[in-house]
NUSE-654002 format. One record per residue (C-alpha): x, y, z. Coordinates in steps of 0.05 Angstrom, whole numbers, plus 5000, padded with zeros to 4 digits. Layout:
REM NUSE-654002
XYZ/...
This chain:
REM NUSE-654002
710409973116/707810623093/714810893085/717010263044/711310323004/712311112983/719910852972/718010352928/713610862880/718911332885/724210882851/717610652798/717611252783/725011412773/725810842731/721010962688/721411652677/728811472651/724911432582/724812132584/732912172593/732711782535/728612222492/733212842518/738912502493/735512362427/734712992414/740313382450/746213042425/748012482379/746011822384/751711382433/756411032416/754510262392/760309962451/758110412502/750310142493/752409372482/756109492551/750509902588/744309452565/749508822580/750809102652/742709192665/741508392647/747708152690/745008612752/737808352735/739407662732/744207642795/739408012833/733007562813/737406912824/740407062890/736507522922/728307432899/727606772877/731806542938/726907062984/721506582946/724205902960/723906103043/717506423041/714205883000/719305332988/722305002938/717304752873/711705392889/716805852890/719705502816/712905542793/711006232808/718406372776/716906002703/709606292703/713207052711/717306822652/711506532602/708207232619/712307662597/714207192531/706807272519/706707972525/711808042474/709007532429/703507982434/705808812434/712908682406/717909332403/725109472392/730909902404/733310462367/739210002344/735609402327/731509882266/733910022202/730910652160/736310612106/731110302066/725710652076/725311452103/718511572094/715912032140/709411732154/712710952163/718311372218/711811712249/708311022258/713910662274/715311212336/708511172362/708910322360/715510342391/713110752441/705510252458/710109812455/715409992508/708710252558/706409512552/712709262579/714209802628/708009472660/710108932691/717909222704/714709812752/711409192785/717908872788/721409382822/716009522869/715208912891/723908822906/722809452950/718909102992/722408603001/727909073014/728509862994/736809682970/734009152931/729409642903/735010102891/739209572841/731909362809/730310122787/737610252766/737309662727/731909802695/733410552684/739110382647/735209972592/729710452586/734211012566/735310642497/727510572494/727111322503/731811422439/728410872401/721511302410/723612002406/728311892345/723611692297/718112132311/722712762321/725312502247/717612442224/714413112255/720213582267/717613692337/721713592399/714813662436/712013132407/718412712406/718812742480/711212692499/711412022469/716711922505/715212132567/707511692557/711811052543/714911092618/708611282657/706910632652/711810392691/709610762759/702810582741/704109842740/707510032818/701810442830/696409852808/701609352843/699609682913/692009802904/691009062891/696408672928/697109092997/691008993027/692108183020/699908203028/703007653070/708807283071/705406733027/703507252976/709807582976/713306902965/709606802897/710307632874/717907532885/718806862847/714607242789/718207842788/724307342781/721906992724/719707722688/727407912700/730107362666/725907362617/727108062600/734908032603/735607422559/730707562503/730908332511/736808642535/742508132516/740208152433/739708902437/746508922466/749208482417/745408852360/749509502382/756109182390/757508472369/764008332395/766408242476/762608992503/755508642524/758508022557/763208482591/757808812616/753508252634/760508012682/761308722697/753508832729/753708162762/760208332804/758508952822/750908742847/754708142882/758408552920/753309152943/749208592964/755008233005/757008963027/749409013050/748308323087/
C-alpha cells in the first residue's frame, strides 16, 4: 500500500507540475497552433470520460452498488460546478486582449487565471490519486489526462503576466504556484482518507472522482477545444482519446 500510495503522489505531482510545461512553452516559443490544442484538450475529455465511465464509476457500482455509487457520482459533479460558479478561469484561447492591452488589466488577469486554475487543480490531484489506488495504470491515463489540459492553463497564466511585467520569473512562478495545488489536493487526499480507507469508502471516492471528470471534460475541456478550433479537430480528439484508453485498458485486463 505504501508503494501505491508514493505512486499515486508521484503522478499528482507530474500532472500538475505540467503547468509549468505550459508556462515554458509560453515563453519559449510561440503560442500552438489553434487545431493542434482543439485536438489535444479534445483527446484529454474523451480519455477522462472513458476512463471515469468504464473503469471508476463501474469500480463504484461493485464496491457500493448501483444508486450510492450514482449518487456519490452526481454529488462529484455539483462540486465541481460549484467550484466554478465560484473561482471561474479560462484558457489562453478563450481571452481576448485586442480590446484592451493595458498592462495592469494583463497583470490582473494572469494572477486570476492563475487562483483560478490552483482552485481547480484541487480536486483533479485528488482525482488522480484516488484512480491510482484503485489501480497505478489507471493512475497513469488519469495524470496524462490531466497533464495534457493543464499545459494550456500554464500558457493562459504565464502569457499575460510575462506580457504585463516583462519577467519570465515571474511568468513562470505563477505558473509553477497554479499546479502545486494539484499534488497538494493528493497530498491532503492521503492525510485524511487513508487512515479510514475501505472498500466502502473507496466505492464513494471513485464514483466522485467520476462525476469531477465529467464534469470537467464537458463544461471545461470540450468549450476550450472548440474555442481553439471550431470545426472536426476536438471531436476527433474526443474519438481519438476514447479509443486509445479503450484499448490500453483491454490490453491491461
Amino acid at each position: 500500500m505504501e508503494y501505491q500510495v508514493g505512486i499515486a503522489l508521484l503522478l499528482t505531482a507530474g500532472a500538475g507540475l505540467s503547468t509549468t510545461f505550459g508556462s515554458v512553452l509560453g515563453l519559449a516559443v510561440r503560442e500552438p497552433g489553434p487545431r493542434f490544442m482543439g485536438f489535444t484538450l479534445g483527446f484529454s475529455a474523451g480519455v477522462m470520460i472513458l476512463v471515469s465511465f468504464v473503469e471508476l464509476l463501474q469500480g463504484s457500482i461493485e464496491s457500493i452498488e448501483f444508486l450510492p455509487a450514482l449518487l456519490g457520482f452526481f454529488l462529484g459533479m455539483a462540486g465541481i460546478f460549484f467550484i466554478d460558479l465560484l473561482v471561474p478561469h479560462e484558457y489562453i484561447g478563450q481571452q481576448d486582449y485586442a480590446d484592451d492591452r493595458s498592462v495592469e488589466r494583463l497583470k490582473r488577469t494572469g494572477l486570476l487565471v492563475a487562483f483560478g486554475i490552483g482552485i481547480h487543480n484541487f480536486p483533479e490531484g485528488m482525482a488522480t490519486f484516488a484512480g491510482s489506488l484503485k489501480d497505478v495504470n489507471v493512475g497513469i491515463a488519469i495524470a496524462v489526462a490531466i497533464a495534457i489540459h493543464n499545459i494550456p492553463e500554464g500558457l493562459a497564466v504565464s502569457a499575460p503576466v510575462y506580457a504585463s511585467t516583462g519577467s519570465r520569473r515571474k511568468a513562470f512562478l505563477w505558473s509553477f504556484l497554479s499546479g502545486v495545488s494539484e499534488p497538494a489536493g493528493a497530498a491532503l487526499a492521503a492525510l485524511v482518507l487513508l487512515p479510514f480507507l475501505s472498500a466502502t469508502v473507496l466505492g464513494w471516492i471513485l464514483a466522485g472522482v467520476a462525476g469531477i471528470m465529467v464534469a470537467i471534460s464537458l463544461d471545461e475541456l470540450v468549450p476550450a477545444a472548440k474555442s481553439f478550433d471550431t470545426a472536426h479537430m476536438p471531436i476527433l480528439g474526443v474519438i481519438t482519446g476514447m479509443l486509445i484508453m479503450a484499448v490500453s485498458l483491454w490490453l491491461l485486463k
